[in-house]
Backbone atoms as SQL, in Angstrom:
CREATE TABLE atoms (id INTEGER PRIMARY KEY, chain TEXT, resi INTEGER, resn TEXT, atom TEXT, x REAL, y REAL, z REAL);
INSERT INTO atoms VALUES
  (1, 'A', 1, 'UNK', 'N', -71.980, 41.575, -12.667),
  (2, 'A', 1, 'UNK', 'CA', -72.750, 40.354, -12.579),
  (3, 'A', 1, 'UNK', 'C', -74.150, 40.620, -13.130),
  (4, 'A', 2, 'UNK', 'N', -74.512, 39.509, -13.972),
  (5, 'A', 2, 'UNK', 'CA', -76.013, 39.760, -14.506),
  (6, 'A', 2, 'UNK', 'C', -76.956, 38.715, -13.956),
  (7, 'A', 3, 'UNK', 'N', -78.128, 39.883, -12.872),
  (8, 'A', 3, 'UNK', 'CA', -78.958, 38.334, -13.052),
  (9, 'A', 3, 'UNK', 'C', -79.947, 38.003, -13.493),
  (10, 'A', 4, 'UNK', 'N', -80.168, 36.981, -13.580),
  (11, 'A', 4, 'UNK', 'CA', -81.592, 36.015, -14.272),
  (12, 'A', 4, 'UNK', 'C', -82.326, 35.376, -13.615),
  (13, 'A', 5, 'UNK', 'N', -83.768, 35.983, -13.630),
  (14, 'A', 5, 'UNK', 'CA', -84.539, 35.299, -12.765),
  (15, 'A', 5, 'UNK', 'C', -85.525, 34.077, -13.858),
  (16, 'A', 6, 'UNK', 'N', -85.332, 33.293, -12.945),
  (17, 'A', 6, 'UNK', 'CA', -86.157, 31.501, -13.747),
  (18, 'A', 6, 'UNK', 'C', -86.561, 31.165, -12.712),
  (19, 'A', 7, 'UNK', 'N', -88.021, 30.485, -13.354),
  (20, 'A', 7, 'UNK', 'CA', -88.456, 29.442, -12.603),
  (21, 'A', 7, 'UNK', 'C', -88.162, 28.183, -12.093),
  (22, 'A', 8, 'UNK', 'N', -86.877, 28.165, -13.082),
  (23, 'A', 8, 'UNK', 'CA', -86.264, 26.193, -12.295),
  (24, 'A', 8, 'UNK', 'C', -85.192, 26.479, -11.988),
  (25, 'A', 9, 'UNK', 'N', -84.125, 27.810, -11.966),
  (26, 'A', 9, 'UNK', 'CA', -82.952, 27.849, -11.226),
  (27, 'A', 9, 'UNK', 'C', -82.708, 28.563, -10.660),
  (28, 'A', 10, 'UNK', 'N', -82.388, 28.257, -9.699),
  (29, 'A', 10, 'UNK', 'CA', -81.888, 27.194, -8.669),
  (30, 'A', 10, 'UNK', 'C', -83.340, 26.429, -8.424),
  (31, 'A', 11, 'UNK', 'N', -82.852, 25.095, -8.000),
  (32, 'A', 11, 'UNK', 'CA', -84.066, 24.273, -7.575),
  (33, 'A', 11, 'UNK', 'C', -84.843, 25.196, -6.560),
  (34, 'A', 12, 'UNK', 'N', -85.950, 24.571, -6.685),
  (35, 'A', 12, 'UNK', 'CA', -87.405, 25.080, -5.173),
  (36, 'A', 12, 'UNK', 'C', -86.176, 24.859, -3.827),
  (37, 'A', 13, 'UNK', 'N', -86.383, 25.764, -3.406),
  (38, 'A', 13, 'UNK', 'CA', -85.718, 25.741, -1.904),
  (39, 'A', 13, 'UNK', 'C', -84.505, 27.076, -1.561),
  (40, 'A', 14, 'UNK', 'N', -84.193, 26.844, -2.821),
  (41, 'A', 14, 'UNK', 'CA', -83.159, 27.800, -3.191),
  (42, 'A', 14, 'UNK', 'C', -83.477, 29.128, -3.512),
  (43, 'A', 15, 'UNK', 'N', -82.679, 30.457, -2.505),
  (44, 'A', 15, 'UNK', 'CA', -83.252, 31.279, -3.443),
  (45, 'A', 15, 'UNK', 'C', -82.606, 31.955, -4.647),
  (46, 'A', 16, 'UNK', 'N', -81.452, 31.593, -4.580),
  (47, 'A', 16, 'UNK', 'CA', -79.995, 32.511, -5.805),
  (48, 'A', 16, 'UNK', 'C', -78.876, 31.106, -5.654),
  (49, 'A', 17, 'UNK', 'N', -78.500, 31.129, -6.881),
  (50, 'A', 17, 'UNK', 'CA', -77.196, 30.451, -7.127),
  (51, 'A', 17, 'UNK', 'C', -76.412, 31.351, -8.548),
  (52, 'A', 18, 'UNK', 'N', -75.397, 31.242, -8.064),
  (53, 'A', 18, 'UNK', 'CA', -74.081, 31.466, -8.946),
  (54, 'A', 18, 'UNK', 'C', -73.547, 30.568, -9.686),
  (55, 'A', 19, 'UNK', 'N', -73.491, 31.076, -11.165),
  (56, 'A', 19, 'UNK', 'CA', -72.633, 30.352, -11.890),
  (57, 'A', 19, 'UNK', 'C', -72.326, 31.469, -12.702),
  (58, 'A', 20, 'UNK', 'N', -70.888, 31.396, -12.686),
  (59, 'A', 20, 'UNK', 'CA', -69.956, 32.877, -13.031),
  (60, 'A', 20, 'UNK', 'C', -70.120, 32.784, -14.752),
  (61, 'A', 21, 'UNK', 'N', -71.026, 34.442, -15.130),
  (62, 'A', 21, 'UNK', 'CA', -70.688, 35.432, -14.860),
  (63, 'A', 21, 'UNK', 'C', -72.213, 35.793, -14.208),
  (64, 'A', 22, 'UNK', 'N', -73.125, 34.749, -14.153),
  (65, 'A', 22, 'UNK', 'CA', -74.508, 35.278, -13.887),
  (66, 'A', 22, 'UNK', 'C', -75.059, 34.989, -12.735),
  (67, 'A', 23, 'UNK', 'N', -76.164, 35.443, -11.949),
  (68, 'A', 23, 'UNK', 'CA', -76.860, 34.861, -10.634),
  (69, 'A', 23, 'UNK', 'C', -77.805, 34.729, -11.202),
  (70, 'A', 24, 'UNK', 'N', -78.360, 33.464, -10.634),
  (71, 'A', 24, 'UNK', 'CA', -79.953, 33.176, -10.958),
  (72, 'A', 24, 'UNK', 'C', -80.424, 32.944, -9.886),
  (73, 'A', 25, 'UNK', 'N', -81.868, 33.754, -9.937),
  (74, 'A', 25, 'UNK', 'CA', -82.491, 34.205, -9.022),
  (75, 'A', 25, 'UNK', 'C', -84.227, 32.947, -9.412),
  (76, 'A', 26, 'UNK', 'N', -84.325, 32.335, -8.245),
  (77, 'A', 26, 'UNK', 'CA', -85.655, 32.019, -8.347),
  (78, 'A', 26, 'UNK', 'C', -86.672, 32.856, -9.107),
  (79, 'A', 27, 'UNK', 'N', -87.553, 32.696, -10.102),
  (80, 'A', 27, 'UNK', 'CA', -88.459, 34.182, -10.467),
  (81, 'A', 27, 'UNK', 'C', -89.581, 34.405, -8.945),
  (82, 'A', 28, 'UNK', 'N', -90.003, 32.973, -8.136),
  (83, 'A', 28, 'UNK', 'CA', -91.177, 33.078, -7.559),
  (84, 'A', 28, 'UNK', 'C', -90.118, 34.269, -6.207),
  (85, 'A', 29, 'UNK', 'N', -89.002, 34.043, -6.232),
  (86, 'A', 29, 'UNK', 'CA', -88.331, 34.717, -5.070),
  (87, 'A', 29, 'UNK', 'C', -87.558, 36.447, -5.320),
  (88, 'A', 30, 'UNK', 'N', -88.064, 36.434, -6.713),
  (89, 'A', 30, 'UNK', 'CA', -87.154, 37.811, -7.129),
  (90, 'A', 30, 'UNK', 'C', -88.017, 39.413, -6.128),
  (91, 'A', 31, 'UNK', 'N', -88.978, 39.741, -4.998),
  (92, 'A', 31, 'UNK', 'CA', -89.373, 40.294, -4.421),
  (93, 'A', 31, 'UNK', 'C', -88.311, 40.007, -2.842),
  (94, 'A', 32, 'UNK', 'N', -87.896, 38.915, -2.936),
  (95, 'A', 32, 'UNK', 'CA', -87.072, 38.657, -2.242),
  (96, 'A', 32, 'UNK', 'C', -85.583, 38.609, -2.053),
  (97, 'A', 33, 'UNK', 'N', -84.837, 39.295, -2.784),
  (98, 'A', 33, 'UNK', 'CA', -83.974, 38.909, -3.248),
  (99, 'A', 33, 'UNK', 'C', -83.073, 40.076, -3.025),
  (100, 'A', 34, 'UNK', 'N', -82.302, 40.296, -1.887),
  (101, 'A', 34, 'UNK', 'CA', -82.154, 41.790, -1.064),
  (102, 'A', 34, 'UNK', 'C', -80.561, 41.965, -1.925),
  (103, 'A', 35, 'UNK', 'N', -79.960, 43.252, -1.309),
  (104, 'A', 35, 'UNK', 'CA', -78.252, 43.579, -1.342),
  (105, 'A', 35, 'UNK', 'C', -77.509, 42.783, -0.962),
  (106, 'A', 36, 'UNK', 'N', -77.951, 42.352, 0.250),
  (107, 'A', 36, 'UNK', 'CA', -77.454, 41.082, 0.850),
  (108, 'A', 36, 'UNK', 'C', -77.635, 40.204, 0.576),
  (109, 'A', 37, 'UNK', 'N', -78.140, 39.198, -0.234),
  (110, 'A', 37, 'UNK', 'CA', -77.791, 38.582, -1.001),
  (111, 'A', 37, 'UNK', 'C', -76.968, 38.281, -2.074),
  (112, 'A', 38, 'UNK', 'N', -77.176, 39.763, -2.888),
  (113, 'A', 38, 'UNK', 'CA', -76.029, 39.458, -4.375),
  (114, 'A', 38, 'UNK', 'C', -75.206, 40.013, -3.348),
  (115, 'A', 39, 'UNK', 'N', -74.526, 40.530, -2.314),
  (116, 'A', 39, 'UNK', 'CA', -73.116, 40.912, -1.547),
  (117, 'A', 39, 'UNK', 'C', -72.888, 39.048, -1.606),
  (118, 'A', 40, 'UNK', 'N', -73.558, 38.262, -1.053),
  (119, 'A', 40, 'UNK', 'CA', -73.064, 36.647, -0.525),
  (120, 'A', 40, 'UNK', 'C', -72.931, 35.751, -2.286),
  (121, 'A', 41, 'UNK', 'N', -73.664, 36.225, -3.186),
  (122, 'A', 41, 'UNK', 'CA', -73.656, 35.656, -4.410),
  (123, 'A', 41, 'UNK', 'C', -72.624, 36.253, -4.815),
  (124, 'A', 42, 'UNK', 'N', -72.154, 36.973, -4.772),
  (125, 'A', 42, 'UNK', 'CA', -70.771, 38.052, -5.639),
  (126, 'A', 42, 'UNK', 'C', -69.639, 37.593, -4.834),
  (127, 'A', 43, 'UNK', 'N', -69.740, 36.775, -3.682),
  (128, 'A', 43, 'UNK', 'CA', -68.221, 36.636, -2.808),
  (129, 'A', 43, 'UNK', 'C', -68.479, 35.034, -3.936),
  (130, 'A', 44, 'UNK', 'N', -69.160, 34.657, -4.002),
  (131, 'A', 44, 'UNK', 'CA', -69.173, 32.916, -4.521),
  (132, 'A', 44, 'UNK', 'C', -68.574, 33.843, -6.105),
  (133, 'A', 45, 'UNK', 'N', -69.166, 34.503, -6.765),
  (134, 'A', 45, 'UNK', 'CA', -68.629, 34.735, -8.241),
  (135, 'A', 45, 'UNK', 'C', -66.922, 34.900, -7.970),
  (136, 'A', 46, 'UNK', 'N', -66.441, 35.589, -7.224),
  (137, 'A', 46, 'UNK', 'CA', -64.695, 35.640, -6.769),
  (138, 'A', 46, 'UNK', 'C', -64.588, 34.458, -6.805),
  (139, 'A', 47, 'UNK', 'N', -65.151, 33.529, -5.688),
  (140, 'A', 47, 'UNK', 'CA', -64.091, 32.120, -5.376),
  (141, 'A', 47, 'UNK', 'C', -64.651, 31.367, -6.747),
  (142, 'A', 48, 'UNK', 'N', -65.200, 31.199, -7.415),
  (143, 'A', 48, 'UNK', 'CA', -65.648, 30.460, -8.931),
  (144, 'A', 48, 'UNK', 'C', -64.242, 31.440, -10.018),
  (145, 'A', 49, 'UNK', 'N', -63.857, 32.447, -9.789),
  (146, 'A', 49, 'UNK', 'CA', -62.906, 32.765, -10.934),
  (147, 'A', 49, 'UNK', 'C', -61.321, 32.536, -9.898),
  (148, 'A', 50, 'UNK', 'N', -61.478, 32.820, -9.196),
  (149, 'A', 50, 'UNK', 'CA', -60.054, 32.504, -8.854),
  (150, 'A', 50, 'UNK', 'C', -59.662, 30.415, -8.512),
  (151, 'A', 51, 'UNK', 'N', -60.998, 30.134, -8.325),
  (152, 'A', 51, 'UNK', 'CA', -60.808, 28.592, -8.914),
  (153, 'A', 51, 'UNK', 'C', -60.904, 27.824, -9.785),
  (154, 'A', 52, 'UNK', 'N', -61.595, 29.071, -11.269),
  (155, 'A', 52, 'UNK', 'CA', -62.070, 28.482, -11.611),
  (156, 'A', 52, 'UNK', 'C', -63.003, 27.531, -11.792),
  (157, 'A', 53, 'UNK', 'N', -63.897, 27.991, -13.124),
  (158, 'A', 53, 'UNK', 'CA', -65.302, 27.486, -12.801),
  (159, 'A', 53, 'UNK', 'C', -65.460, 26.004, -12.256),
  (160, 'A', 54, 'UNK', 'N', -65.150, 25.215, -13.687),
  (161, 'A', 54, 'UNK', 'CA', -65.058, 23.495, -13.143),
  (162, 'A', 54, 'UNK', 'C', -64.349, 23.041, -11.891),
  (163, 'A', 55, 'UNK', 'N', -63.484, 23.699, -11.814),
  (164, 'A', 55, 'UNK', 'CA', -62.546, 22.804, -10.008),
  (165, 'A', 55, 'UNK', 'C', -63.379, 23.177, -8.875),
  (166, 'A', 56, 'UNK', 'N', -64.236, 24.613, -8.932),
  (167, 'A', 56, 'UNK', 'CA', -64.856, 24.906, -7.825),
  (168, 'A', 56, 'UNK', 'C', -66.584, 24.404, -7.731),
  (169, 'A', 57, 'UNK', 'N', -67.028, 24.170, -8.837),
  (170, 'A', 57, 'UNK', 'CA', -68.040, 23.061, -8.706),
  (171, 'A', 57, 'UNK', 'C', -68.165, 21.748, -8.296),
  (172, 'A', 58, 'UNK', 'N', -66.446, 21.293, -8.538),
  (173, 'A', 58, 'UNK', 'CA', -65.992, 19.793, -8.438),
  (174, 'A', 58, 'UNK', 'C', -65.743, 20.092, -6.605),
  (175, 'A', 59, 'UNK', 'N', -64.951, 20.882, -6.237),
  (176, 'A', 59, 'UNK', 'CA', -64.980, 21.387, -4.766),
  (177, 'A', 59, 'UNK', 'C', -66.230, 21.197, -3.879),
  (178, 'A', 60, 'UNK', 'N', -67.026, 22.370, -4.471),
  (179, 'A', 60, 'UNK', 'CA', -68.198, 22.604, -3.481),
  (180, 'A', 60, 'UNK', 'C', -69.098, 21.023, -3.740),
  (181, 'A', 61, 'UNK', 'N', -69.407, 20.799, -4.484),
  (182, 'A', 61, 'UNK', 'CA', -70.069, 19.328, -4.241),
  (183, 'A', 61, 'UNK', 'C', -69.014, 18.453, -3.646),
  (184, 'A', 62, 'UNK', 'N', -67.761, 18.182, -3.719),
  (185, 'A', 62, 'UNK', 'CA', -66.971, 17.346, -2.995),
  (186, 'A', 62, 'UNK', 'C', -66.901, 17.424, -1.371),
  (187, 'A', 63, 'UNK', 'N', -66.849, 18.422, -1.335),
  (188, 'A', 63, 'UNK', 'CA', -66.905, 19.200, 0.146),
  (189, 'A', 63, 'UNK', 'C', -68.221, 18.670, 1.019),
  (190, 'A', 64, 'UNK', 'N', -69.158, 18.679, 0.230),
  (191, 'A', 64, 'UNK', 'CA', -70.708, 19.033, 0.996),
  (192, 'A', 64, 'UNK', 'C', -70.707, 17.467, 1.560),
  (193, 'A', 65, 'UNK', 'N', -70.321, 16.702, 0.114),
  (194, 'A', 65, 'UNK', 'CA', -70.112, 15.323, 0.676),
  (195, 'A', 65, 'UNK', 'C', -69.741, 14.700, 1.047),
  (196, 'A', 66, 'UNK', 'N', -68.713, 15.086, 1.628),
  (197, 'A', 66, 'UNK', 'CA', -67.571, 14.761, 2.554),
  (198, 'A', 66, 'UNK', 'C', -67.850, 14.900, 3.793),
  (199, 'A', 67, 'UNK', 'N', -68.442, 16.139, 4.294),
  (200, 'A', 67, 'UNK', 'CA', -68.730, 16.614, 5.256),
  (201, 'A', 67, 'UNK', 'C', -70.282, 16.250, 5.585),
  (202, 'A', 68, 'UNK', 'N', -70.641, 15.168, 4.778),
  (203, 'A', 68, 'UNK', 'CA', -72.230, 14.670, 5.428),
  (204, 'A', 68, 'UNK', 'C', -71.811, 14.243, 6.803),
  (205, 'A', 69, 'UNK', 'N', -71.384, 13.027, 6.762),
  (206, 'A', 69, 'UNK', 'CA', -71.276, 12.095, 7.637),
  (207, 'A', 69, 'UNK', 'C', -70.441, 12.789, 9.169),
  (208, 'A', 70, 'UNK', 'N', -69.653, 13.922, 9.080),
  (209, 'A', 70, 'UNK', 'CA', -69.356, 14.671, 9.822),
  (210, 'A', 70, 'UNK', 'C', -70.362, 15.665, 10.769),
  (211, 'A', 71, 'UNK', 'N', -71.510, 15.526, 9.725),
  (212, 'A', 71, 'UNK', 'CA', -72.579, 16.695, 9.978),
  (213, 'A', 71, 'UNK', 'C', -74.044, 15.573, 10.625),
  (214, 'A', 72, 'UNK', 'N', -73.599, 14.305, 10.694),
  (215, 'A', 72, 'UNK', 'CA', -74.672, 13.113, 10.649),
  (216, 'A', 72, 'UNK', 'C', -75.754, 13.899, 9.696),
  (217, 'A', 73, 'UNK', 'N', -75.430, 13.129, 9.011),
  (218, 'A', 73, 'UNK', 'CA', -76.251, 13.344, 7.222),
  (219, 'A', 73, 'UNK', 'C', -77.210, 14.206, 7.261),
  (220, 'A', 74, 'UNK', 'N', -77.118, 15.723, 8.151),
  (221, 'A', 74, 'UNK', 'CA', -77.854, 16.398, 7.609),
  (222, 'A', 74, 'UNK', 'C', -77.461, 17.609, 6.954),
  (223, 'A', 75, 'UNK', 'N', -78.328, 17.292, 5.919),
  (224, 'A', 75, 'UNK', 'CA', -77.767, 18.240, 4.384),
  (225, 'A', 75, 'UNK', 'C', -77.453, 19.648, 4.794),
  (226, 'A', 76, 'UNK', 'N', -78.391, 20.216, 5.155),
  (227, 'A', 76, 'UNK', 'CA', -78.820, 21.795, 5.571),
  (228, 'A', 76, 'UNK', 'C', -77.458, 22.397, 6.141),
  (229, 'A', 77, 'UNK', 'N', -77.189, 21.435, 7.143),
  (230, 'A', 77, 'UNK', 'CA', -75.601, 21.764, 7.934),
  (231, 'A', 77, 'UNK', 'C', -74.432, 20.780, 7.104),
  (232, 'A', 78, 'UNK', 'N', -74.238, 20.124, 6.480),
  (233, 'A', 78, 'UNK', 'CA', -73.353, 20.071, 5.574),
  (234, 'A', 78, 'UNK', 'C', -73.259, 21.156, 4.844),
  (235, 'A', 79, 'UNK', 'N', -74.319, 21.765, 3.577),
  (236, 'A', 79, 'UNK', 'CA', -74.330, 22.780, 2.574),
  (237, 'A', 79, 'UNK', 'C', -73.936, 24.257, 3.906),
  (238, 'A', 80, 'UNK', 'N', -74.301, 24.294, 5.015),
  (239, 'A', 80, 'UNK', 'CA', -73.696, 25.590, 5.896),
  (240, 'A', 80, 'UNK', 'C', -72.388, 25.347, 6.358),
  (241, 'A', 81, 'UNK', 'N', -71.978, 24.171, 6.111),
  (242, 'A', 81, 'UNK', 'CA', -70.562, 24.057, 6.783),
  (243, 'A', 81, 'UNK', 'C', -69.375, 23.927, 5.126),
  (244, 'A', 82, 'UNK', 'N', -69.759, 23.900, 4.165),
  (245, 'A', 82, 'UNK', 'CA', -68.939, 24.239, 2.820),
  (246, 'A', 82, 'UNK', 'C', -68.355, 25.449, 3.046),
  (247, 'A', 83, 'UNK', 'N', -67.026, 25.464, 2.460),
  (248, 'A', 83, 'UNK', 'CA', -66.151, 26.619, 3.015),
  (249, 'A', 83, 'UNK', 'C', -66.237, 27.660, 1.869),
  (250, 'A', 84, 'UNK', 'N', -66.945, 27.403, 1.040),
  (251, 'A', 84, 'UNK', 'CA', -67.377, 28.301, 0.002),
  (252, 'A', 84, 'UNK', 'C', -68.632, 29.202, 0.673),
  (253, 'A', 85, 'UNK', 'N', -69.821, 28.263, 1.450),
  (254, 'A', 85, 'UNK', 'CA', -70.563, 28.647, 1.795),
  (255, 'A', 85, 'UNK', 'C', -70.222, 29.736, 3.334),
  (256, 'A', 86, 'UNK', 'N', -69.377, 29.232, 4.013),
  (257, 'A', 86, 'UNK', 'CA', -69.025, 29.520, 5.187),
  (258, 'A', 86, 'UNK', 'C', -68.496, 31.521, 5.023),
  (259, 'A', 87, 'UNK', 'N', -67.630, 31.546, 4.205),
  (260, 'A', 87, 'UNK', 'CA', -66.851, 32.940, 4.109),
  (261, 'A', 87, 'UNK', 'C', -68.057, 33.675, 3.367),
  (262, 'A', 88, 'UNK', 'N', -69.041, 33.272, 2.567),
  (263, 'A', 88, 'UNK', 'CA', -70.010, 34.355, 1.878),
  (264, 'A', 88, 'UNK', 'C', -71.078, 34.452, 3.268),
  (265, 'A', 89, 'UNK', 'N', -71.115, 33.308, 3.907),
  (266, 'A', 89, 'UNK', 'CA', -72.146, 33.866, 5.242),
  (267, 'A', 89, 'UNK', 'C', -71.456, 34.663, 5.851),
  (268, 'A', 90, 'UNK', 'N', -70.373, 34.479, 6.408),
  (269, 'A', 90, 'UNK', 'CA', -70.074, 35.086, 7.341),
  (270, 'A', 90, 'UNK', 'C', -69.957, 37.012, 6.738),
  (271, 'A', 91, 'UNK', 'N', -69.710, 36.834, 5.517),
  (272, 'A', 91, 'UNK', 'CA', -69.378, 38.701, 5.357),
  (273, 'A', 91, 'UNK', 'C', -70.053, 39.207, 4.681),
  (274, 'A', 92, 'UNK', 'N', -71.474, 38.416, 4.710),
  (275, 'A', 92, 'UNK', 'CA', -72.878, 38.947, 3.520),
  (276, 'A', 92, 'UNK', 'C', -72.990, 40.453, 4.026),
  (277, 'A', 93, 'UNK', 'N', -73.055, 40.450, 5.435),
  (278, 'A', 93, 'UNK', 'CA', -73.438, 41.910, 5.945),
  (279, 'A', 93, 'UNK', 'C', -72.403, 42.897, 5.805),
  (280, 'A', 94, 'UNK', 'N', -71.056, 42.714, 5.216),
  (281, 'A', 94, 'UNK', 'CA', -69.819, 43.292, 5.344),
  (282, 'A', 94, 'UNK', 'C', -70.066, 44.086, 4.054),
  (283, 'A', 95, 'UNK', 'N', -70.585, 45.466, 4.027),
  (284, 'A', 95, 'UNK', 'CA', -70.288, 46.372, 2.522),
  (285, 'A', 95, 'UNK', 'C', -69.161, 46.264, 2.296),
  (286, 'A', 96, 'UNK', 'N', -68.490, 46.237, 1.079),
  (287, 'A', 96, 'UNK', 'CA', -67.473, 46.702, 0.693),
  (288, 'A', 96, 'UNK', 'C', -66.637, 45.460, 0.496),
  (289, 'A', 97, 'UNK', 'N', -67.167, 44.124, 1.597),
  (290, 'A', 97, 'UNK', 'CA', -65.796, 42.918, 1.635),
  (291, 'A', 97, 'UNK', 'C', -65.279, 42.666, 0.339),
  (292, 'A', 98, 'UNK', 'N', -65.904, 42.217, -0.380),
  (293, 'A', 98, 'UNK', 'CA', -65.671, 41.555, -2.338),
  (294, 'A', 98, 'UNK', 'C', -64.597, 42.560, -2.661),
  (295, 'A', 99, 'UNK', 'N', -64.478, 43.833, -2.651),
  (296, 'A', 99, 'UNK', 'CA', -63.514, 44.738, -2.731),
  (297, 'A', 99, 'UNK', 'C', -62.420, 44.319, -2.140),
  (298, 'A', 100, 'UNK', 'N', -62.190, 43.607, -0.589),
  (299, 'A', 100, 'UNK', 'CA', -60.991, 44.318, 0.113),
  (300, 'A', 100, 'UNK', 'C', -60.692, 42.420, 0.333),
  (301, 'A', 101, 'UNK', 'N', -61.509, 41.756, -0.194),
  (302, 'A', 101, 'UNK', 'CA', -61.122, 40.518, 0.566),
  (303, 'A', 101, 'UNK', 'C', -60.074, 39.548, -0.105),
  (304, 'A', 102, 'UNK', 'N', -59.506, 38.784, 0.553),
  (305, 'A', 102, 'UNK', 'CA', -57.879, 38.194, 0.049),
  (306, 'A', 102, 'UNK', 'C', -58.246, 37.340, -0.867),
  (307, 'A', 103, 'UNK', 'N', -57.536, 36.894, -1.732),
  (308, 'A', 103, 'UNK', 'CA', -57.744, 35.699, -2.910),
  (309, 'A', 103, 'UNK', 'C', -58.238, 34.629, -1.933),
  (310, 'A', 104, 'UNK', 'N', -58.670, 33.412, -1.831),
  (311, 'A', 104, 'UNK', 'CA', -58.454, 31.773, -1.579),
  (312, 'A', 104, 'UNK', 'C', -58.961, 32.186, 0.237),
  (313, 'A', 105, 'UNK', 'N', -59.644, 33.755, 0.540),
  (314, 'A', 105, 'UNK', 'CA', -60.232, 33.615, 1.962),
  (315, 'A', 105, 'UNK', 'C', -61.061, 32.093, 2.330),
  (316, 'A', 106, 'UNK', 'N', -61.960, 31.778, 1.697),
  (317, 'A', 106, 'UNK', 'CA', -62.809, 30.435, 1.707),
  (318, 'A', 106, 'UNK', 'C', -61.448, 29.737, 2.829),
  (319, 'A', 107, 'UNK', 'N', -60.550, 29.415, 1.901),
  (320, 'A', 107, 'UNK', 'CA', -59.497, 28.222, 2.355),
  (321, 'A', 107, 'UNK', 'C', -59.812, 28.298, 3.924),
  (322, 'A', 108, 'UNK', 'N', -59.490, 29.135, 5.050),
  (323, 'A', 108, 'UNK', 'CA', -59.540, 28.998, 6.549),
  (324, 'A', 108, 'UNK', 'C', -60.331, 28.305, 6.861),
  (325, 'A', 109, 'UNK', 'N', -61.625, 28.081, 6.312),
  (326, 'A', 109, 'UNK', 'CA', -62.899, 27.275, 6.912),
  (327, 'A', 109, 'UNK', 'C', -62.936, 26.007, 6.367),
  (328, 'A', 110, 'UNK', 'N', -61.701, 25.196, 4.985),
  (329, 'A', 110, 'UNK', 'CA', -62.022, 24.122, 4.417),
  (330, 'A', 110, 'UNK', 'C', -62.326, 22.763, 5.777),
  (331, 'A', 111, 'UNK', 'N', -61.560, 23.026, 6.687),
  (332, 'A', 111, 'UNK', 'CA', -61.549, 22.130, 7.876),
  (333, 'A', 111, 'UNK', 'C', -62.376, 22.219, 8.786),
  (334, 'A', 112, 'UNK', 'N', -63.348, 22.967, 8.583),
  (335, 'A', 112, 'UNK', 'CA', -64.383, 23.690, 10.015),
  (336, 'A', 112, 'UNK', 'C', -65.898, 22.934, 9.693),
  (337, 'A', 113, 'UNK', 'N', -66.646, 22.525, 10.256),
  (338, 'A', 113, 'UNK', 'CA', -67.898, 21.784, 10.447),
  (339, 'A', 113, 'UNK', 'C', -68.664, 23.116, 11.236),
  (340, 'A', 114, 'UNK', 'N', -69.822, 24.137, 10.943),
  (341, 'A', 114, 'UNK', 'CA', -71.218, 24.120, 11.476),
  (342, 'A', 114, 'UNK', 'C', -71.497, 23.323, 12.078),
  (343, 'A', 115, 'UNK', 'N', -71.421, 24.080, 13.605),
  (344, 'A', 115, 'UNK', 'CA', -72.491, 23.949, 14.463),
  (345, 'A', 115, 'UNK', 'C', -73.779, 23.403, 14.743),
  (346, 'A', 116, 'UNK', 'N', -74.361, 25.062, 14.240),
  (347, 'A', 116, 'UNK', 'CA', -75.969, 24.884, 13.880),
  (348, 'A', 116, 'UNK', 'C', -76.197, 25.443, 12.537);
């Protein structure tokens, strides 16, 4: 994975987004920008090739918005309750997961809503 740090991608708020084969890294956030992170950006580069790029963009925005009104329209816990988002939180701290982890893991959480 190669990354690129810019000033406009990912939007202000954001600190890394994936779009396979590269991460882009905020530049104002690249002091910030730990192992643990590209470990949670590198589980999103897997689920983007085994879904493929376009279906899993069409996904993760379908998802987020689906799951507003589930989340009473707040974004923050919609975008934490995406099941794309859900499996890279949960095993950011896991060395080694991207190695050992099953094709289509995401899938278990497509039905699950965040909490907090």
């Amino acid at each position: 994975m190669e990354i690129i740090y810019d000033k406009n991608i990912p939007l202000k708020g954001f600190k890394a987004m994936t779009i396979w084969p590269f991460i882009f890294v905020r530049s104002d956030m690249k002091g910030y920008f730990t192992k643990k992170d590209e470990r949670h950006e590198t589980t999103h580069a897997l689920q983007q090739v085994e879904c493929l790029l376009l279906p899993f963009l069409l996904l993760y925005c379908l998802e987020w918005i689906l799951k507003l009104p589930f989340c009473k329209f707040n974004w923050k816990r919609s975008y934490m309750s995406i099941s794309f988002e859900q499996e890279a939180y949960e095993h950011q701290d896991e060395f080694g997961y991207n190695n050992v982890r099953k094709h289509y893991s995401w899938f278990k959480y497509l039905f699950t809503i965040k909490t907090e």
